[in-house]
Every structure is written in structure tokens, then in C-alpha cells.
C-alpha positions in Angstrom: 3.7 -11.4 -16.0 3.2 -9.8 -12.5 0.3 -7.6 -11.5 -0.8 -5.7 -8.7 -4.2 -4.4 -7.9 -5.2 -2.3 -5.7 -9.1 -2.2 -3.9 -10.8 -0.2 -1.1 -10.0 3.3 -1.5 -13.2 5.8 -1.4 -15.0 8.5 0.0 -14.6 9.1 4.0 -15.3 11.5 6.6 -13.1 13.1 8.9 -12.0 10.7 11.8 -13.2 7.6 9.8 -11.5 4.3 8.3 -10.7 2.7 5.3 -9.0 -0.8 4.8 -6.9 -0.6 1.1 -5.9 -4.1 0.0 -3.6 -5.1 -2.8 -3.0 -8.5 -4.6 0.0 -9.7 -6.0 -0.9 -12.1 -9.5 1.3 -13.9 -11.7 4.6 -15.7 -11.9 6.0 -14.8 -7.8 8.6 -17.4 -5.9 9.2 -14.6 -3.2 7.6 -11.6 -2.4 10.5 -9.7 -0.1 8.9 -6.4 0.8 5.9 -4.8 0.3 4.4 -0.8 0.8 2.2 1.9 -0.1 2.9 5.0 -1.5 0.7 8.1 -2.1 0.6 11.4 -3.8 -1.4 14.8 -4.3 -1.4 17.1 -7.2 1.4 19.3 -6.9 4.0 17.2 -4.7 6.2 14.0 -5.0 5.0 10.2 -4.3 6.0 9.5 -0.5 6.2 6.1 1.3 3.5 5.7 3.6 4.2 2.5 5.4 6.2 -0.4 4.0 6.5 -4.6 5.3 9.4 -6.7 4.6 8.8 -10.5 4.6 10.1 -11.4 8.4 7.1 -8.5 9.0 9.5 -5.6 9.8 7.5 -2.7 9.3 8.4 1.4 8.8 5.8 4.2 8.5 5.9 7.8 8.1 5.7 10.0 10.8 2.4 11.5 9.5 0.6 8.1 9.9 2.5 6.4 12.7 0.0 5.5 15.1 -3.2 5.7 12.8 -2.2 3.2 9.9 -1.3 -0.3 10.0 0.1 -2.0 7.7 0.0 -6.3 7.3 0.5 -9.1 4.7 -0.5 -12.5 4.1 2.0 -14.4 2.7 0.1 -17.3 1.5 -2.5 -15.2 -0.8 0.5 -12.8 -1.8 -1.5 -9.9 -0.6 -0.7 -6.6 1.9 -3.3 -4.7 3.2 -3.1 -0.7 4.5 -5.9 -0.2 7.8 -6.2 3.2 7.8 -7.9 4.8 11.2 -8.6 8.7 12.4 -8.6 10.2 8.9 -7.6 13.5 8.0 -8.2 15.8 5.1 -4.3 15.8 4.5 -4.7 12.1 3.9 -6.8 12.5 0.6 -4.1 11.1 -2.4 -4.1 8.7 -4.5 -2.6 5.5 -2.6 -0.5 3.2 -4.6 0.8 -0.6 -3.7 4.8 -1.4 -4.8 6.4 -4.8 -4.5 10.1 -6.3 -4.8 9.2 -9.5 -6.2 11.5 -12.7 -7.4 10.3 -14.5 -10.3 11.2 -17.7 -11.9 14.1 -15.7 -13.8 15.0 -12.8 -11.6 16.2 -12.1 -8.3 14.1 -9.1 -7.8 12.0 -6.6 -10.3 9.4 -3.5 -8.5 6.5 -3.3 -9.5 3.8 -0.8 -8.8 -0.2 -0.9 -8.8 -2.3 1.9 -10.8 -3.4 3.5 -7.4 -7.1 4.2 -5.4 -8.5 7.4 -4.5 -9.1 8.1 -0.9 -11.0 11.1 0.0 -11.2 12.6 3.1 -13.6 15.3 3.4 -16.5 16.5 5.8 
């Protein structure tokens, strides 16, 4: 089995930070890319930023410049530094993976989410 968890979400004021970390459990040879996702009520889950194994790295253009997004290989985790907040950030933020196992080449899986408000 393969799990991922998701930690750090909360309650933040405008123009504040919040670090999200997720952690990758279970039966893993190779993690090869690894994102987060988030979505409000009434609109489609959208990619936020994502991290490919060499460290190639994509964000949306809503976040580009205030998120960063990093992995460490070794403890199978990816983590989502999120700086400047906005109201328009609040959603739930979910962690995806592509992972190999022992008898796959590559499966997703996704986290259950944290909440990240943004409010004054």
C-alpha cells in the first residue's frame, strides 16, 4: 500500500505564510514527479505547482513568484512554501504523486487535502 499525507495547512492572514508538507509511505522504488493541487466550492481541482525527480519545476501563473515548491528525495517527501497570501488562495490543497512500486511502473496517487484559509 502507498499513502500520502498531507500537514500544515491552517488559518492565515492576509500577506502571511504557510509551509504544507506531504509524505509519501509504503511500498516506493521511485517517486518521478510530485505536485499540489487545490480546489474551492464551486470550481474544478487546478495544479498549483508540480516537481519532477531531476527537480524541474511548473507553477501556475497565480502563484509564480509567491510559492515554492521542493522535495527530498531521501525521506520521499515534497513540501509547498507558500509566501504573500491572498484571500483567493483559501482551498483545500491536495498532494498527487506518480509513483513505481515493486510491481508497477507507475500508479497516482492523491492525499485527502488541508485547509488553508486566508482571511483578515
Amino acid at each position: 500500500q502507498v499513502q500520502l499525507v498531507e500537514s500544515g495547512g491552517g488559518l492565515v492572514h492576509p500577506g502571511g505564510s504557510l509551509r504544507l508538507s506531504c509524505a509519501a509511505s509504503g511500498s516506493i522504488l521511485t517517486i518521478y514527479a510530485m505536485g499540489w493541487y487545490r480546489q474551492t466550492p464551486g470550481k474544478q481541482r487546478e495544479l498549483v505547482a508540480a516537481i519532477t525527480m531531476g527537480g524541474t519545476t511548473n507553477y501556475a501563473d497565480s502563484v509564480k513568484g509567491r510559492f515554492t515548491i521542493s522535495r527530498d528525495n531521501a525521506k520521499n517527501m515534497v513540501y509547498l512554501q507558500m509566501n504573500s497570501l491572498k484571500p483567493e488562495d483559501t482551498a483545500v490543497y491536495s498532494c498527487s504523486a506518480d509513483i513505481r512500486g515493486y510491481s508497477d511502473y507507475g500508479t497516482i496517487y492523491w492525499g485527502q487535502g488541508t485547509q488553508v484559509t486566508v482571511s483578515s
